[in-house]
C-alpha positions in Angstrom: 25.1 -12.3 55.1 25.7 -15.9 53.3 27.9 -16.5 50.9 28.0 -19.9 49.2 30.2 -20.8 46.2 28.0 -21.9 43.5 30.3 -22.6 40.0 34.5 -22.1 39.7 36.6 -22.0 37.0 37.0 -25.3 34.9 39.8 -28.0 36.5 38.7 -27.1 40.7 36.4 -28.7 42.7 33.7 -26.2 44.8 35.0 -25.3 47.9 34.3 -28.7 50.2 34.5 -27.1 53.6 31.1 -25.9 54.8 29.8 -25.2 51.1 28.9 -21.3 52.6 30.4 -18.7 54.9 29.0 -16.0 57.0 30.0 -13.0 57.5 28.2 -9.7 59.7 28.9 -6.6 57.5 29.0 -3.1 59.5 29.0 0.4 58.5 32.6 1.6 57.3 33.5 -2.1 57.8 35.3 -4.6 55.1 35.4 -8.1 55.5 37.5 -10.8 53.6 36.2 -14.6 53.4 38.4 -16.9 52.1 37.3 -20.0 50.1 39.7 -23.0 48.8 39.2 -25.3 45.9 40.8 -28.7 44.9 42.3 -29.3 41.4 40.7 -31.9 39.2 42.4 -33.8 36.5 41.5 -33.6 33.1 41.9 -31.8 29.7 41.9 -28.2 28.9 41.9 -28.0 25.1 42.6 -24.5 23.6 42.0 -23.6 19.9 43.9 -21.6 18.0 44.5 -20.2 14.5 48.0 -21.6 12.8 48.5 -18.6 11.0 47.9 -16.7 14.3 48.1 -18.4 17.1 46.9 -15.3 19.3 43.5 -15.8 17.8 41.0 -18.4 19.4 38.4 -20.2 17.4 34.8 -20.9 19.6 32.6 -23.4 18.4 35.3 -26.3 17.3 34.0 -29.9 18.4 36.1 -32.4 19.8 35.4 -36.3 20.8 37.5 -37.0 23.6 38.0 -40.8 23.6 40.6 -43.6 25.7 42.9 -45.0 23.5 41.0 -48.3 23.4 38.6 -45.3 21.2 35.8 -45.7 23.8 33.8 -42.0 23.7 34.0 -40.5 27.2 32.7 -36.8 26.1 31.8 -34.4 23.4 32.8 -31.0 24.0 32.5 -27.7 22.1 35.1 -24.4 22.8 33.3 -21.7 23.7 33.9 -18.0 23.1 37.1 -17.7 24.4 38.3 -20.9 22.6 38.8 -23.3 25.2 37.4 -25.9 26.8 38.1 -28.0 30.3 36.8 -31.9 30.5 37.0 -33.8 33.9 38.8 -37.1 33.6 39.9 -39.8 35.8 44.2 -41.1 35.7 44.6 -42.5 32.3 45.0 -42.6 28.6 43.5 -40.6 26.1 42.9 -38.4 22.6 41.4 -36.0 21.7 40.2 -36.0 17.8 38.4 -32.8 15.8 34.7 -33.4 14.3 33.5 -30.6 13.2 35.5 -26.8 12.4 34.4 -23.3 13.0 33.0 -21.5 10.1 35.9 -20.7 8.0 38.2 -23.3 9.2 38.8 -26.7 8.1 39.0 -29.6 10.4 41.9 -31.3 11.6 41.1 -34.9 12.2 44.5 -35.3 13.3 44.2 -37.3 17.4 45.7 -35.6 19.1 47.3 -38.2 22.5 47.9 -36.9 26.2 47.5 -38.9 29.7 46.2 -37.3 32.8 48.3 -38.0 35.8 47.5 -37.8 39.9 44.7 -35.6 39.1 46.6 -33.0 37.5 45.1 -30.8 34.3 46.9 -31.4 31.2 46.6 -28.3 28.5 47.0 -29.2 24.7 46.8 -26.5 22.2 45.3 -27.4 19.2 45.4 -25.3 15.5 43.3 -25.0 12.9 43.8 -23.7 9.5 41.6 -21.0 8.1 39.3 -22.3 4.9 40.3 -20.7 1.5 38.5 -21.1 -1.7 36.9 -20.6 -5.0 33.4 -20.8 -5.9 32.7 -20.6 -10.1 29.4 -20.1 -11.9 29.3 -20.8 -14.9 26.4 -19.2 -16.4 24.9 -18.7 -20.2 25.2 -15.0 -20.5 21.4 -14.7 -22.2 19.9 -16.6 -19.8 21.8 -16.5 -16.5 21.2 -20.5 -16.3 23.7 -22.3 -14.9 26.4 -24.4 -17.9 27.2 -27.9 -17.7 30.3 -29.4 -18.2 32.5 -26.7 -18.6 36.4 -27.7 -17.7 38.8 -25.0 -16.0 42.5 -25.6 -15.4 43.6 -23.7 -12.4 47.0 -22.3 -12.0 49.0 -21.3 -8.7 50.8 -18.1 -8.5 53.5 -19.1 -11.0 51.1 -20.2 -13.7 52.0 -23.7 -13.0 49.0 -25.9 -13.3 47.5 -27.5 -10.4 44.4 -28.7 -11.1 41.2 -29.5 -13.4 38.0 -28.9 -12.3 34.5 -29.7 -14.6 31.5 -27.6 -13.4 28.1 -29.3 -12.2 24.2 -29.2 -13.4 23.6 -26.0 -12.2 26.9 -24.7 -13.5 29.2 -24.4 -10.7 32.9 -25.1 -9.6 33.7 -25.5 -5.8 37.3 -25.8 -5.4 38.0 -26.2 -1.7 41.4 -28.0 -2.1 43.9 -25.2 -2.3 47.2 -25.1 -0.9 47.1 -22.1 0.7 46.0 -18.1 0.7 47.3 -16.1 -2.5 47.2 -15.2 -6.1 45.8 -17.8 -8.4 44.6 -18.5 -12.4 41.9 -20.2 -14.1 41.6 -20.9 -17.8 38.5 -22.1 -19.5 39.5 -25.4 -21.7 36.2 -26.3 -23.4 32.8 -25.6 -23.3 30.0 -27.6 -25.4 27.7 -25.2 -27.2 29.6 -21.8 -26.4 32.1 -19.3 -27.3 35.0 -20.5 -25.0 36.3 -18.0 -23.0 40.0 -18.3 -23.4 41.1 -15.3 -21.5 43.0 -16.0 -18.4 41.3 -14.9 -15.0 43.5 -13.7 -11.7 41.9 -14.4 -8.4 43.4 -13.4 -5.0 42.4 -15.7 -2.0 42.5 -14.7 1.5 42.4 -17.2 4.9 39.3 -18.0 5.9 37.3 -17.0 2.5 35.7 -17.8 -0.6 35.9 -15.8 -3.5 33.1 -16.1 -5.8 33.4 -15.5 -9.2 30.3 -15.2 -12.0 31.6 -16.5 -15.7 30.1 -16.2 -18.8 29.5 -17.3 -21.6 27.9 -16.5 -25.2 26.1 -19.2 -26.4 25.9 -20.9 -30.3 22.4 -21.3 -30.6 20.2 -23.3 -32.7 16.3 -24.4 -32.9 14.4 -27.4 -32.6 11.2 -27.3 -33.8 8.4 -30.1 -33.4 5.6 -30.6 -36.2 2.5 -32.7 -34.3 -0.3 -34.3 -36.6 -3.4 -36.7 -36.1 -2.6 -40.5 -36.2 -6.1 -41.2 -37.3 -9.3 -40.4 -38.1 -10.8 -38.6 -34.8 -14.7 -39.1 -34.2 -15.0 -36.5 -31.3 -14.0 -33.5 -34.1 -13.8 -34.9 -37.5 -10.6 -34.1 -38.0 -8.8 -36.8 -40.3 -6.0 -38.8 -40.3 -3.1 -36.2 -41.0 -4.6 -33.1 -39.4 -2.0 -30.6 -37.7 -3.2 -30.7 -33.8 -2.5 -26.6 -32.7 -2.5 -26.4 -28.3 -0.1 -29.5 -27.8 2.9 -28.6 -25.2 6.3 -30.2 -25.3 8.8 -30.0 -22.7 12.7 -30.2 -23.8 15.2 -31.1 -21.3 19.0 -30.5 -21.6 20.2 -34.1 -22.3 23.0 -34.7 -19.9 21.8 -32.5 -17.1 17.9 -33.4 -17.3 17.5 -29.9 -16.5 14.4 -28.4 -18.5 15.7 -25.4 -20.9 12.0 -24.4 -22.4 8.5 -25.2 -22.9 6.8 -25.1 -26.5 2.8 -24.8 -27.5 2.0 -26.0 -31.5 0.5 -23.6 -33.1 -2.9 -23.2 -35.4 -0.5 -25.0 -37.7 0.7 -27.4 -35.7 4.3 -26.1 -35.4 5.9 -25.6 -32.0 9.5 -23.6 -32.2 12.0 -23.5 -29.0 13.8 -20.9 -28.4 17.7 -20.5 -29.4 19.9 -23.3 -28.0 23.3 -24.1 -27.4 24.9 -26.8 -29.2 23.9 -30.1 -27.8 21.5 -32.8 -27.2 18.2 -32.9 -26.1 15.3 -34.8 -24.7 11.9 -33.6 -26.4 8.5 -34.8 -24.1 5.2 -34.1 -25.1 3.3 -32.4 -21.5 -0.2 -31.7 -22.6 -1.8 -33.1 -25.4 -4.6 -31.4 -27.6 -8.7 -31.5 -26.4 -9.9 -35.4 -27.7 -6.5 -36.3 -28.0 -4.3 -38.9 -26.0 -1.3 -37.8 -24.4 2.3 -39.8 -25.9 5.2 -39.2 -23.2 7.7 -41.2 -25.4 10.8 -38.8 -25.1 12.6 -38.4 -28.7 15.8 -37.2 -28.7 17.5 -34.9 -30.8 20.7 -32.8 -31.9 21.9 -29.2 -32.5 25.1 -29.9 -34.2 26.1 -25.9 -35.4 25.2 -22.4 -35.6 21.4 -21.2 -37.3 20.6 -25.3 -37.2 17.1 -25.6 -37.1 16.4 -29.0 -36.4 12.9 -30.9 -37.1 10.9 -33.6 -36.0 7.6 -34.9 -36.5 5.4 -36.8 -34.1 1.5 -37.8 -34.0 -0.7 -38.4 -32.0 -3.6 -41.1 -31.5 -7.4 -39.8 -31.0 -8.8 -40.0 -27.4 -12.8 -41.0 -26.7 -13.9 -40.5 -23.2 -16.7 -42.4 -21.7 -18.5 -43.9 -19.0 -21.6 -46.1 -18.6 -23.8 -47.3 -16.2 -27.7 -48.4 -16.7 -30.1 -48.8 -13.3 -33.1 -50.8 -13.5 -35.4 -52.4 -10.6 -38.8 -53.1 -10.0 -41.9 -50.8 -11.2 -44.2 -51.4 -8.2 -43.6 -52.1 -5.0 -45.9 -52.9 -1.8 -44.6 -51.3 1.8 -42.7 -53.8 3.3 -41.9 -55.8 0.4 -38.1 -56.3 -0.8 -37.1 -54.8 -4.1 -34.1 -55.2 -6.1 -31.8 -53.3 -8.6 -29.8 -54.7 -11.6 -26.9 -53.1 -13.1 -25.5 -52.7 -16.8 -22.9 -51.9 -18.8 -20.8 -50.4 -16.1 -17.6 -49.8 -17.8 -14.7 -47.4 -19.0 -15.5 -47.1 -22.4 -12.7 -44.8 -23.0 -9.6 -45.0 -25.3 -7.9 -44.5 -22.5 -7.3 -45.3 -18.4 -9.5 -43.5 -15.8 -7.9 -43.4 -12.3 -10.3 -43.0 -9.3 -13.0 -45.0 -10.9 -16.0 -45.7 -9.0 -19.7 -46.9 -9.1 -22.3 -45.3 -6.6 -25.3 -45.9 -5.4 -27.4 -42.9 -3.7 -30.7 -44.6 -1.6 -33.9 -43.1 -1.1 -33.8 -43.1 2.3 -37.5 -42.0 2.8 -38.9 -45.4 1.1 -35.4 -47.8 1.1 -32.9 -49.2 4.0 -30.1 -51.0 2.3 -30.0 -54.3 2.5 -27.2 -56.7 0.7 -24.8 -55.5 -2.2 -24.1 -58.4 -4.9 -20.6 -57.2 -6.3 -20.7 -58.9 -9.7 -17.3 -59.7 -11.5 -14.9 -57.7 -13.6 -12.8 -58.3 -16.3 -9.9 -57.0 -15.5 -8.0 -58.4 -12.4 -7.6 -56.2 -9.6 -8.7 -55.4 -6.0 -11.1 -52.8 -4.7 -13.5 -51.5 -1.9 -16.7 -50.2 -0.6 -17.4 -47.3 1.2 -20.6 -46.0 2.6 -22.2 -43.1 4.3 -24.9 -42.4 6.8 -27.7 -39.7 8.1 -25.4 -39.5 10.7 -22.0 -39.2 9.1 -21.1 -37.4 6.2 -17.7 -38.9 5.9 -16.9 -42.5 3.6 -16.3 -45.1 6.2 -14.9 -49.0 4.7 -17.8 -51.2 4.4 -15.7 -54.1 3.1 -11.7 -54.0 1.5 -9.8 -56.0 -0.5 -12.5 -57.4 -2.6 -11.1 -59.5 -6.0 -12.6 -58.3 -9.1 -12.7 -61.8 -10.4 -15.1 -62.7 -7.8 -18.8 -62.3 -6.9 -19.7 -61.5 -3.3 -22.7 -61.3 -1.7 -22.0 -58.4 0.9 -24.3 -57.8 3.8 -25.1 -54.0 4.6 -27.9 -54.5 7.1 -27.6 -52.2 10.0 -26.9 -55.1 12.3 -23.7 -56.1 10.2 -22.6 -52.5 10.2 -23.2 -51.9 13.7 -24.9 -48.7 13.2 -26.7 -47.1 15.3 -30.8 -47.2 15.9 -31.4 -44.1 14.3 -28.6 -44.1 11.7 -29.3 -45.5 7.9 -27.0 -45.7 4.6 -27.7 -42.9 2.6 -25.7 -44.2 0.0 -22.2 -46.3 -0.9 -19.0 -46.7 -3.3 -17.5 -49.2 -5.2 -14.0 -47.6 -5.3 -11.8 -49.3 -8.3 -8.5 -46.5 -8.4 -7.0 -46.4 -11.6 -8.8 -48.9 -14.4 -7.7 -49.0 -18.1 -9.7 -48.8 -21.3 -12.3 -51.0 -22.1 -12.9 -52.2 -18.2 -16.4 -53.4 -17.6 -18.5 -55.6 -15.9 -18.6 -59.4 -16.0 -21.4 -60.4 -13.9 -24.0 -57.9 -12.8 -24.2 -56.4 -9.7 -27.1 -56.4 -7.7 -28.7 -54.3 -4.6 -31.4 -55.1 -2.2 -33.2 -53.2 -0.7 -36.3 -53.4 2.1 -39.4 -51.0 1.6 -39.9 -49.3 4.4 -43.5 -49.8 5.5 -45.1 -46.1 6.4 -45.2 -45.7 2.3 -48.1 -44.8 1.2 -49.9 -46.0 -2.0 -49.6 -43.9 -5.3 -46.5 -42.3 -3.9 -43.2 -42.9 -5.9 -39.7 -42.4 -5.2 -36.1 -42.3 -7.1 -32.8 -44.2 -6.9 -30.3 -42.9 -8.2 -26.7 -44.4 -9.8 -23.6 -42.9 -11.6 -19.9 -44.0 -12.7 -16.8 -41.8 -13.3 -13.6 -41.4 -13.5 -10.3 -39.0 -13.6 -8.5 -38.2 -17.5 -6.2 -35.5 -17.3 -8.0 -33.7 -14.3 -11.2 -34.1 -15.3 -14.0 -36.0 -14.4 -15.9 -38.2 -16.9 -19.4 -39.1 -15.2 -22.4 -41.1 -16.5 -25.9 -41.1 -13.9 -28.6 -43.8 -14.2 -32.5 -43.2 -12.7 -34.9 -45.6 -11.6 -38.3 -44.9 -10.8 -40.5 -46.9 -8.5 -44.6 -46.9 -7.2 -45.7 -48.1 -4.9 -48.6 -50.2 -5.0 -52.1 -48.9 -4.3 -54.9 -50.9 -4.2 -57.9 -50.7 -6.2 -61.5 -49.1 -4.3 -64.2 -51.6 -4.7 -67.5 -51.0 -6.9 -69.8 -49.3 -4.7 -73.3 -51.7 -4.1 -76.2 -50.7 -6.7 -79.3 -53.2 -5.2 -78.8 -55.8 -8.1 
């Protein structure tokens, strides 16, 4: 049998001298090897708890650095709380970056030296983390309270500290003294009942007591009236008409947390639901059908108990629209070029479209795409064209970055494209994004076209156009339709004898 040392205990080297032993083993027959192993100098860091130092703590990170703070190692204790680190003669500290669960970390550096290759062993302790963890919460709603102050007291009811509760309601107080018997009192709380009894809490090492506080709320309403701003030509409705189906968010003013949603009613009313005392941010979410949506916040105020407090706000009529108008030739030879003119492409709404877009679709049995004239726009911007093919279904960039303020004459011949010998454009984009009311054309786009020349005469075919655009996750569309013959030439008189 061989037997070969393979890993030894942290500080010793693995036994130099021959790395392996061999050894014959016979029946009834015991046989001792012997193996020696050479101290190494470095660290052995132990970690401990203070308030009982008989108790290790794994998982405690340590840098271990030279005194001129270059990082030589990062170490971790294990289970049994200890660690070893290797070091050459010389200077160092060791310094605490991150505690166990429970404890908090020392950052104290902690200095030793490491001498003729000897192990030097520093024992390091940790305190165990105490705490308290308050919720504040409204005792109707279980939603966290803003704001709320506490004054904590240590076990002889002498004050120690203030503490103010966060957005979502709660306290962390992770600076106590130590383990014990300790008070809180609530000192003032916006919109609620205060709760002036005093609470006990015990604290052990190592733990966080949790405690859930509540509080009875003084409530009030807010309540929003919504109206037309004008006369509205998409339902009749005049100037002054209540508008039922809009939806307002309100929003707790100094948290920005939202505290209800609200829907106007056939009258136009919408009514929160009781609130505590305080101020509030009011937005409108969803405006009516042919309306446009206002997101000007308005704040407002419940000052006491039962206040029921009004506003009124309006809103302007929307008009949705799109156009676009295709016309070309109305007969056409095989062969010959033909050309399309466009018209009144525009966003004719009230208000801005995003993803607007004009299209082209190309009857590819009678039509190969030639050139695209862009025409100009009268709003300045940047947009592109994208196109597809028999061959792939996907947009791919014809051409990018174009200027709105200026007229290109784009060539889409196969050739410029590089496409492929069987591949044509079955149709293309102009992509805009977002445009805002009243956008149209300046200069009108053009498309040419070659007729491909296997037509035969009296046959007609179809191009198709359409425009549209995205209001409030809708699409408003508009289609154009052109028509073309192609030519056929007349038969000849037959021959009579005259």
């Amino acid at each position: 049998i061989v037997v070969k040392e393979t890993q030894t205990i942290p500080g010793y080297t693995i036994d130099p001298a021959g790395q392996s032993q061999t050894v014959v083993v016979n029946p009834a027959d015991t046989q001792t090897l012997t193996f020696y192993n050479q101290p190494i100098g470095g660290v052995e860091i132990i970690k401990v708890n203070e308030a009982d130092r008989t108790e290790r703590i794994p998982n405690t990170t340590f840098e271990i650095r030279k005194v001129d703070d270059e990082l030589i190692d990062t170490v971790t204790t294990g289970k049994d709380g200890r660690v070893f680190v290797s070091l050459e003669d010389g200077a160092y500290y060791a310094v605490e970056t991150e505690a166990a669960e429970g404890f908090q970390v020392d950052p104290t550096p902690h200095y030793f030296e490491v001498e003729d290759g000897k192990t030097v062993s520093l024992t390091v302790t940790n305190k165990a983390f105490s705490g308290i963890l308050i919720h504040k919460v409204d005792a109707d709603t279980r939603e966290g309270i803003y704001g709320v102050t506490f004054l904590l007291y240590d076990s002889n009811k002498n004050p120690i500290g203030q503490y103010t509760s966060d957005d979502r309601g709660y306290v962390y107080i992770d600076d106590l003294p130590s383990s014990g018997r300790y008070y809180l009192r609530e000192l003032e709380n916006e919109g609620y009942i205060v709760d002036e009894q005093l609470k006990t809490v015990y604290v052990t090492d190592g733990t966080t007591t949790e405690i859930v506080w509540e509080n009875t709320a003084i409530t009030g309403q807010i309540q929003i009236t919504k109206t037309s701003a004008d006369y509205n030509s998409m339902n009749g409705w005049p100037a002054g008409t209540p508008i039922p189906n809009t939806e307002f968010e309100i929003y707790n003013a100094r948290t920005g947390n939202l505290v209800d949603t609200i829907k106007t009613d056939k009258n136009g009313v919408a009514s929160s639901r009781p609130l505590p005392l305080g101020r509030y941010k009011v937005v409108e979410s969803k405006a009516a059908d042919f309306y446009g949506l206002d997101q000007t916040p308005i704040e407002v105020e419940i000052e006491y108990a039962g206040q029921i407090v009004k506003a009124a706000m309006t809103n302007k009529s929307l008009y949705t629209n799109v156009s676009i108008k295709k016309t070309g030739y109305v007969e056409v030879m095989p062969g010959q070029q033909i050309r399309y003119d466009f018209s009144g492409i525009g966003n004719n709404s009230t208000t801005s479209l995003t993803s607007f877009y004009w299209r082209d679709t190309l009857p590819t049995q009678a039509v190969r795409l030639d050139k695209i004239v862009t025409g100009t726009y009268n709003v300045p911007g940047n947009y592109k064209v994208v196109y597809k093919t028999n061959l792939n279904p996907n947009y791919r960039t014809m051409y990018d970055n174009l200027s709105t303020q200026q007229n290109y004459v784009l060539d889409a011949s196969p050739a410029a494209l590089g496409l492929a010998s069987n591949e044509v454009i079955t149709e293309f984009m102009v992509v805009f994004g977002v445009v805002p009311a009243n956008f149209r054309q300046v200069e009108a786009p053009q498309v040419y076209c070659n007729v491909v020349s296997w037509l035969t005469g009296g046959t007609q075919f179809v191009n198709q156009a359409d425009v549209g655009g995205i209001y409030n996750g809708q699409w408003i569309m508009a289609t154009s339709r052109w028509v073309t013959k192609v030519y056929k030439p007349a038969e000849p008189l037959p021959r009579t004898g005259y």
